[in-house]
PABA-236213 format. One record per atom (N, C-alpha, C, O): residue in three letters; x, y, z. Coordinates in steps of 0.001 Angstrom, whole numbers, plus 500000, padded with zeros to 6 digits. Each point is the difference from the previous one (the first is absolute). Layout:
// residues N
alaXYZ...
//
This chain:
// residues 249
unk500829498792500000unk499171501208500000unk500863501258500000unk499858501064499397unk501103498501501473unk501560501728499979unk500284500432498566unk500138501116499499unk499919497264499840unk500717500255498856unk499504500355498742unk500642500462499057unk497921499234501016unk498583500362498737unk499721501133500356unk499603500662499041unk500423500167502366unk500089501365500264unk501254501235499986unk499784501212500013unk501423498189499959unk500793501141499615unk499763500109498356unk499786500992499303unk500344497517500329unk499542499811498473unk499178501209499294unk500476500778499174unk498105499223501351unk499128500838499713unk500254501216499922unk499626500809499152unk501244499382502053unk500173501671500739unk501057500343499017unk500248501201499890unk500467497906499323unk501485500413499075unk499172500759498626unk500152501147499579unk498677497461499767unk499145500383498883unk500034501490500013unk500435500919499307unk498749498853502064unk499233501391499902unk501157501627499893unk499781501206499894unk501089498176500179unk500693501056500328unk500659499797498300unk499957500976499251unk500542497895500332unk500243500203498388unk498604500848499304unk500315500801499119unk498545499120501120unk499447500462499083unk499452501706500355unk499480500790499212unk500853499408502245unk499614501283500077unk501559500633499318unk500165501132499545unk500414498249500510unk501578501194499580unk500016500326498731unk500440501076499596unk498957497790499480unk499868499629498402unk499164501160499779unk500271500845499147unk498775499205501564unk498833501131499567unk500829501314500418unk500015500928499192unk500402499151501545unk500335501403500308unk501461500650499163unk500490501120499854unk499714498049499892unk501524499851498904unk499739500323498160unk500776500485499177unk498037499091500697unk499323499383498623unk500007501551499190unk499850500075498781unk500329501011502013unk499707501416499370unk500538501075500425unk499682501187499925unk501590497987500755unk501145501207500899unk501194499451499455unk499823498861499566unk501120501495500337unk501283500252499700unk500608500531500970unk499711501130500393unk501166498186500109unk501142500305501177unk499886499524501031unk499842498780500038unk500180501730500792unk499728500025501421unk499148500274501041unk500055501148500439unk499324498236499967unk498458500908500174unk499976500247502106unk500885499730500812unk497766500847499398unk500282500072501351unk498564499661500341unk499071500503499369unk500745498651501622unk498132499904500142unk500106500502501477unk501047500398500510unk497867499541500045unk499121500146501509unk498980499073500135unk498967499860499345unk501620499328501909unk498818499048500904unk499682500710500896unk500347501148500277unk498744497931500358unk499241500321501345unk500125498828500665unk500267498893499534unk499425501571502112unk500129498709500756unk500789499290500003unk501081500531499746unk499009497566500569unk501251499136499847unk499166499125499269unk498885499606500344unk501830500074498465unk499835499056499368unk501081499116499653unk500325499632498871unk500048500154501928unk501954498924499828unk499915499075500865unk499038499841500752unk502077499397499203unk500332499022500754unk499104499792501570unk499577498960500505unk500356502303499936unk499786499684501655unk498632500383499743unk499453500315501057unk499708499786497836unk498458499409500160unk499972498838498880unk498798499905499749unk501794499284499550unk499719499218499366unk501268498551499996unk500402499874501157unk499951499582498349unk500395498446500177unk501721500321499567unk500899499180500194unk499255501900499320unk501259500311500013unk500573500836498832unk501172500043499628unk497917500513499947unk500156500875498410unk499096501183500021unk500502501108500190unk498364498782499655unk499174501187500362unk499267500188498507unk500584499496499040unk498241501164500748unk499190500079499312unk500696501126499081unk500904499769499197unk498286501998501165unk500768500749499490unk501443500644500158unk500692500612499186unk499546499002502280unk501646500127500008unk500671498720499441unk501179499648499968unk497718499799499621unk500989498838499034unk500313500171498241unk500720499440499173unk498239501720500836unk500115500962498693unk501368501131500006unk500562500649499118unk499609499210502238unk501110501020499933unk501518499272500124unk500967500467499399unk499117498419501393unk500731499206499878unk500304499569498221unk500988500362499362unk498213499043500271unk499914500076498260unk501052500892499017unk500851499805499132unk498548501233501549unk500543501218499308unk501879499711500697unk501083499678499511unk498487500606501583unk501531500252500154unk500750498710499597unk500835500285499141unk499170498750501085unk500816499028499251unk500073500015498358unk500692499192499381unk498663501631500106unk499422500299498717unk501712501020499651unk500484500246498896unk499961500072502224unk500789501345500344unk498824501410498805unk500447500648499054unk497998499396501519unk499623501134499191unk499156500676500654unk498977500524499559unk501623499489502042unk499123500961500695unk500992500957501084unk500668499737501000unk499076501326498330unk500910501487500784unk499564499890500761unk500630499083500525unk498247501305500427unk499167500014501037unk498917499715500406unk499045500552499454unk500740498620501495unk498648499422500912unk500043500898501347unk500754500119500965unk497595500653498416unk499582501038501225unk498871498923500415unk499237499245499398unk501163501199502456unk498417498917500766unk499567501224500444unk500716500987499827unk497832499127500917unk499423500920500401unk500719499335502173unk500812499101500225unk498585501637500657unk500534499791500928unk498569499149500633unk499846499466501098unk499328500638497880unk498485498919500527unk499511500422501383unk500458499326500922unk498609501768499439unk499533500404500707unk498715498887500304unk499513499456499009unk500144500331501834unk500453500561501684unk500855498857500782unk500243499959501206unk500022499417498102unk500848498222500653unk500913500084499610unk500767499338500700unk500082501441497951unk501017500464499561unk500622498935499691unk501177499858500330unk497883498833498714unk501021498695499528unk500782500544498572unk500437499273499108unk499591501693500927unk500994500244498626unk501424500765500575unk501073499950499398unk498711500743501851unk501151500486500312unk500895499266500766unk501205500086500239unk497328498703500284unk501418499334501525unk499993498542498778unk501178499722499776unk497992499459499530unk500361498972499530unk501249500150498267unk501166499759499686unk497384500861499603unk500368500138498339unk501656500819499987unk501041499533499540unk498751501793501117unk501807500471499877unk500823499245501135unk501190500302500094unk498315498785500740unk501002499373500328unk500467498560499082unk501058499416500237unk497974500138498699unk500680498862499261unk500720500770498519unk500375499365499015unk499690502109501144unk500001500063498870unk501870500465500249unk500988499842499283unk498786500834502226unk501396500026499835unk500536499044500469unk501209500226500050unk498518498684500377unk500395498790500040unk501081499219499172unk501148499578500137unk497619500472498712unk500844499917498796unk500670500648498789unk500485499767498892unk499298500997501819unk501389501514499085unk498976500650498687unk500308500760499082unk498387498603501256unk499772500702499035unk499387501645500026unk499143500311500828unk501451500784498076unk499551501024499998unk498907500662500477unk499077499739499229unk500568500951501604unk498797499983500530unk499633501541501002unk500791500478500814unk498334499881498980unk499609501134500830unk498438500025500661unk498997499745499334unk500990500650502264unk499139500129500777unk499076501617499346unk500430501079499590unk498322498422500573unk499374501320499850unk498763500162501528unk499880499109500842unk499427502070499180unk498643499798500921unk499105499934498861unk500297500319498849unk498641499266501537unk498910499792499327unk499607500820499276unk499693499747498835unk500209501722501828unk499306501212499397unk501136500656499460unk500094501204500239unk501305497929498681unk500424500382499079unk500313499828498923unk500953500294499279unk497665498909500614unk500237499002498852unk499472500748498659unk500809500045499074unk498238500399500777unk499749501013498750unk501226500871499700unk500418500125498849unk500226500557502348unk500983500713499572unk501613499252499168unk500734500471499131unk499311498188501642unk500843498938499225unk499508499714498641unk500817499675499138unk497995500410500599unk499344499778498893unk500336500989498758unk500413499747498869unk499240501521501795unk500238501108498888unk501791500391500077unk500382500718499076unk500203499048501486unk501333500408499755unk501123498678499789unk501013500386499416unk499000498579500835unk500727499124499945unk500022498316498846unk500460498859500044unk498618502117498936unk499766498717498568unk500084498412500555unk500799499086499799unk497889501059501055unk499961498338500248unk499180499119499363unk498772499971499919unk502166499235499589unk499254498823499071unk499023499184500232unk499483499342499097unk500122500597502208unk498702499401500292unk499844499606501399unk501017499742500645unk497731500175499948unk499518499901501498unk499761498448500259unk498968499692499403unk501695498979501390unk499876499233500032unk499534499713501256unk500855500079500881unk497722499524499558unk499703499465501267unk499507498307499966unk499588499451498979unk500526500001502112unk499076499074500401unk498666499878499969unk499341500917499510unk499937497768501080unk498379500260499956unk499410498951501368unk500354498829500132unk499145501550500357unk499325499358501144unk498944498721499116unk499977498789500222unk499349501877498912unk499138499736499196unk499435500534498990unk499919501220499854unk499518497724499140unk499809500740498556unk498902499388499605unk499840498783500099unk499507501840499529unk498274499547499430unk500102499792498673unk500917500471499327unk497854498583500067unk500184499649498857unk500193501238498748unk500366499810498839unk499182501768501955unk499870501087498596unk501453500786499958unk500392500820499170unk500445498529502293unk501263500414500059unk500035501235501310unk501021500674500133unk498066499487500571unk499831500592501041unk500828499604500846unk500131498786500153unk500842502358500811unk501210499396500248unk500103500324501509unk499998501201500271unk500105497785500918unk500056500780501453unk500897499529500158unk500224498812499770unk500733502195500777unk501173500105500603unk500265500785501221unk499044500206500747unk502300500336499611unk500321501130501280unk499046501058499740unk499263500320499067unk501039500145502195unk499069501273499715unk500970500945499289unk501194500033500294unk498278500701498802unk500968500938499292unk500195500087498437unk500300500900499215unk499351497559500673unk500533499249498781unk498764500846498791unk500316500351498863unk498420499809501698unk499238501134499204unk500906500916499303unk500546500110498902unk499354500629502466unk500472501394499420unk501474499870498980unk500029500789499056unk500841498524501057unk500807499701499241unk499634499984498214unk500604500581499099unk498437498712500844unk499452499852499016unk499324500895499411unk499867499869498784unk499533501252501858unk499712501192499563unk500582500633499475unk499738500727499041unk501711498993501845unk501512500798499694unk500217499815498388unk500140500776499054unk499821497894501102unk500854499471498964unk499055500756498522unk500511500729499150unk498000498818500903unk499377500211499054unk499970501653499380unk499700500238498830unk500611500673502024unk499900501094499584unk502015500683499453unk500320500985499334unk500396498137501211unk501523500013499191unk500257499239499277unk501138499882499548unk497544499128500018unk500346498915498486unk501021498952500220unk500695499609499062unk499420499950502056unk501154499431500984unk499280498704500233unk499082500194500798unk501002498301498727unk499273498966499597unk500013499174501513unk500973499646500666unk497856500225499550unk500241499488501478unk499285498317499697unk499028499571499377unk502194499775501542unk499645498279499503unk500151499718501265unk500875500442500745unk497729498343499679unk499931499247501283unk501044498760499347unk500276499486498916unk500014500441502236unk501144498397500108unk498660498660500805unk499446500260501069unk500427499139498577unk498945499066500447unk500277498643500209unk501118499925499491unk498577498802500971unk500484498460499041unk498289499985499956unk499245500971500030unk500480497842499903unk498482500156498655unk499083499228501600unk498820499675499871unk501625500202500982unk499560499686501672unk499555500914500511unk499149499529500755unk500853501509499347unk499646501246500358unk499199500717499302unk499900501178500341unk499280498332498462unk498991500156499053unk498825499679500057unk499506498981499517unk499873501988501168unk498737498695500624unk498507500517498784unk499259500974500132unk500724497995498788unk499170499813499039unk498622500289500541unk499113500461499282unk500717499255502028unk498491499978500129unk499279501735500733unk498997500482500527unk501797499713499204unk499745501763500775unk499982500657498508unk501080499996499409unk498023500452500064unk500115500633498683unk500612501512500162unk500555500470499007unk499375500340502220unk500722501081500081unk500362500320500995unk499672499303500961unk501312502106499299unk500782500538501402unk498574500142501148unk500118499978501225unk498699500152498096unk499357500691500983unk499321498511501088unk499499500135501116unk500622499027498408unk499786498529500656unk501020499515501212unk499714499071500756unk501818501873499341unk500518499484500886unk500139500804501713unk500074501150500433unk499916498285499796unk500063500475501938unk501395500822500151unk501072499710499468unk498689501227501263unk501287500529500121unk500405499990501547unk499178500496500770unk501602499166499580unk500400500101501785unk500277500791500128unk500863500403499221unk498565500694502079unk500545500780500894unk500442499941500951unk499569499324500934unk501555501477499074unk501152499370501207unk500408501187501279unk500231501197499829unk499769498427500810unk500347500796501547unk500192501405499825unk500642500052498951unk499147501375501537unk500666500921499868unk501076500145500404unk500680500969499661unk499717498167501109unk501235500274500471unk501112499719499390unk501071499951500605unk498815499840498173unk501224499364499120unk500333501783498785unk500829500401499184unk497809500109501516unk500450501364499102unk500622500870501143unk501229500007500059unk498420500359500398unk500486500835501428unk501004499778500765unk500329500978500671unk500549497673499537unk501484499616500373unk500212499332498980unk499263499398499220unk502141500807500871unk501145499045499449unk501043499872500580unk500507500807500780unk500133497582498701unk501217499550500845unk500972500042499440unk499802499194499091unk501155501182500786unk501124499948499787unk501402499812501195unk499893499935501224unk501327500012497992unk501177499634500435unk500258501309501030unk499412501080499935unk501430498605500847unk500262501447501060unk501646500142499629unk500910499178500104unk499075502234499414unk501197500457499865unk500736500697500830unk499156500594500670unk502012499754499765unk500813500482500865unk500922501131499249unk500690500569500846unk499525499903497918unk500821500840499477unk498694501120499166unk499873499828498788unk499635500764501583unk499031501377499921unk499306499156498197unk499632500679499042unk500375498552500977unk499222500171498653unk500520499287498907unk499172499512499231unk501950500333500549unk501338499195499452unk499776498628500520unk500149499715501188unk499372499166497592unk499862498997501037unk500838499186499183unk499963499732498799unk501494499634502966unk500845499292499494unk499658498432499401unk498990499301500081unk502525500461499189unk499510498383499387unk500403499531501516unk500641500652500824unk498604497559499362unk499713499660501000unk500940498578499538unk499851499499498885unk501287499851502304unk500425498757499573unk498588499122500192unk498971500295500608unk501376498547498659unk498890498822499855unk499798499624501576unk498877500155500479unk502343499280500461unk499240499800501483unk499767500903501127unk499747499645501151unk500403502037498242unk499246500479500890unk498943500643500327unk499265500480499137unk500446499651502407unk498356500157499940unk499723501343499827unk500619501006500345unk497893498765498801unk499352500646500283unk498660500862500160unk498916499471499753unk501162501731500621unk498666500445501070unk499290500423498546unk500423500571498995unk498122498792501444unk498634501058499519unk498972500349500855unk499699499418501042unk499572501936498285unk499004500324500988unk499252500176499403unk500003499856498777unk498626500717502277unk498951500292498530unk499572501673500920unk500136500269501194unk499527500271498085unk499442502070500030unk499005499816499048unk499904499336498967unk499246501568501767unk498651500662499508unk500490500862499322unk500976500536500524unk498610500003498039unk500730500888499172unk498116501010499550unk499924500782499053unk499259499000501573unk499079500878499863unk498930500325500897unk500179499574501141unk498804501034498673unk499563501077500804unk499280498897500971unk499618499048499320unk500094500804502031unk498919498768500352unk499186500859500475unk499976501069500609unk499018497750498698unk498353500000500393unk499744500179498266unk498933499585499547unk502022501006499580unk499318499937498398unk499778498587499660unk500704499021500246unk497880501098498975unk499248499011499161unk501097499033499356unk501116500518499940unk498802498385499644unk501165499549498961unk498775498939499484unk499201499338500662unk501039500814497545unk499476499067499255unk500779498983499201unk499904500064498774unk500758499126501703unk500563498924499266unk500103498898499387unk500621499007500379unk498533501187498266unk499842498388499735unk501606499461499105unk500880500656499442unk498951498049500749unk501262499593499629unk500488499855498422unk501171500204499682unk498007499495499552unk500131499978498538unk499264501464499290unk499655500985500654unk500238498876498077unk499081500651498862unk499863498807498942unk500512498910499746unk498221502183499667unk499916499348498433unk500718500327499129unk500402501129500282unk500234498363498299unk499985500962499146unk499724499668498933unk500485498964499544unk498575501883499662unk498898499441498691unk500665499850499065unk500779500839499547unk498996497971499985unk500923499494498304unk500265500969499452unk501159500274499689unk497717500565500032unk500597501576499191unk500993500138500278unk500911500106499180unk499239499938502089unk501599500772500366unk501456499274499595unk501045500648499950unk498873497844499752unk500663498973499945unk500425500061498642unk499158500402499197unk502191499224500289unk500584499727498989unk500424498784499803unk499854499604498844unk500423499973501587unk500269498551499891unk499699498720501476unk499516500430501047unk500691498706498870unk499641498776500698unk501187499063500484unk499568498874499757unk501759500980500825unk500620499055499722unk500266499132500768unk500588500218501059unk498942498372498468unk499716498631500486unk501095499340499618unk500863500473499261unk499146498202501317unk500895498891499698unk499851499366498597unk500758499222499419unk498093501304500200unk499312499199498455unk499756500842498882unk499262499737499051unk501644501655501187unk500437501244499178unk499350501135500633unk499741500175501190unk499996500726497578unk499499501103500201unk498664500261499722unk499650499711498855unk499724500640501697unk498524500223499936unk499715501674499528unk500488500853500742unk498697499628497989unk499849501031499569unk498639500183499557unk499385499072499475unk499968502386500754unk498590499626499875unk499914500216498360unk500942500562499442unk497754498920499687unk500009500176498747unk499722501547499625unk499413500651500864unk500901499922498091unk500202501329499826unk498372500444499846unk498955499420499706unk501439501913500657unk498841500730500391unk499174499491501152unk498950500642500034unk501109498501500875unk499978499125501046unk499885501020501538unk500970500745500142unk498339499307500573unk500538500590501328unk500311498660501187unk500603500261501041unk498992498554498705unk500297499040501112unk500576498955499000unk500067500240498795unk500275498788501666unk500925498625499763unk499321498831499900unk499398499727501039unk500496499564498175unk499224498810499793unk501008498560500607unk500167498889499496unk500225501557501435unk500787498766500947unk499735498303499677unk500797499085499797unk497775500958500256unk499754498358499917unk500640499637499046unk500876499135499978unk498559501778498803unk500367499247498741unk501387500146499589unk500173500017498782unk500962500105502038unk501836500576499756unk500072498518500970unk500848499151499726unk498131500639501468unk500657499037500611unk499397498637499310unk501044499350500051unk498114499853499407unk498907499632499060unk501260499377498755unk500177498916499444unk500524502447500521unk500941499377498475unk501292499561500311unk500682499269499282unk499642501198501814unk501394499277500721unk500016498509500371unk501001499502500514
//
């Protein structure tokens, strides 16, 4: 099962790079969200397995993650595998991603998917919307990374799925590492310890609304990429005819 799943997670990552390659020349630079690598999947990762792709491809200048508000799995997981493995890579916050958009020629927005409905309705992190807004209004091709398990045929659209809401308190503190040099935070040897805490970083007693995912409507979607290729809707199309891409595989 390890091995039919990195398997998958490799596909998927050959065919999101193919697509994103297919009409660029050079070197390109994308933006994820969230963690989609190794330390949420079997050892490769969905769309950071699109980026992995690329970089062994040697044809990716730069991989921007967002810092994934409010659990921040893109700043403490995704840039930690990315500098892990040397690959090129830059931290952003969330609310700078349009501006990465309009100034920094990025070749395309690669996220994960919690789940995907048969018209291509896509729930993921929370955030992963607005991204897609981003993308659609800078012509900036945004492709879910998927394996064809996470496709659930019988939900015909986004508006069929449940969304979890999660604690306020995951917006209002955060934990991090405790530093000792004003702000400058040193490298740490491998056996020694150390301290985290957690701080309230906003006002208490304010409201907090946090649900954990979004939708985001096929419209917004450019591509599909599965273990069993690429999924594209037919032209002039606003949703994805999924069954019948999975039907012919």
């Amino acid at each position: 099962m390890l091995e039919r799943d990195v398997a998958d997670n490799k596909a998927i990552g050959r065919a999101g790079a193919d697509f994103i390659l297919a009409n660029r020349a050079g070197n390109v630079r994308v933006l994820t969200h969230c963690n989609t690598g190794s330390l949420a999947t079997a050892g490769w990762g969905t769309a950071l397995g699109i980026i992995r792709d690329l970089h062994q491809r040697d044809r990716l200048d730069q991989a921007f993650c967002t810092e994934t508000r409010p659990y921040n799995q893109g700043g403490r997981l995704t840039a930690y595998e990315l500098v892990f493995e040397g690959i090129p890579s830059t931290l952003i916050t969330d609310s700078m991603a349009s501006a990465l958009l309009a100034q920094k020629d990025i070749a395309a927005i690669v996220v994960g998917a919690d789940r995907v409905t048969a018209n291509g309705d896509t729930a993921n992190k929370i955030g992963t919307y607005q991204l897609a807004i981003a993308a659609k209004y800078h012509n900036v091709p945004f492709i879910v990374a998927a394996p064809s398990t996470s496709i659930d045929l019988s939900l015909a659209s986004g508006d069929l799925i449940p969304i979890e809401q999660r604690p306020g308190i995951e917006v209002v503190q955060i934990r991090g590492q405790v530093v000792d040099d004003e702000g400058n935070l040193k490298e740490h040897e491998s056996d020694e310890n150390i301290t985290t805490s957690t701080v309230h970083i906003s006002a208490k007693g304010i409201n907090v609304w946090n649900p954990s995912f979004d939708v985001t409507p096929a419209e917004l979607i450019t591509a599909i990429a599965t273990e069993k290729g690429i999924v594209v809707k037919a032209p002039g199309s606003k949703e994805f005819d999924i069954k019948s891409f999975l039907s012919a595989k």
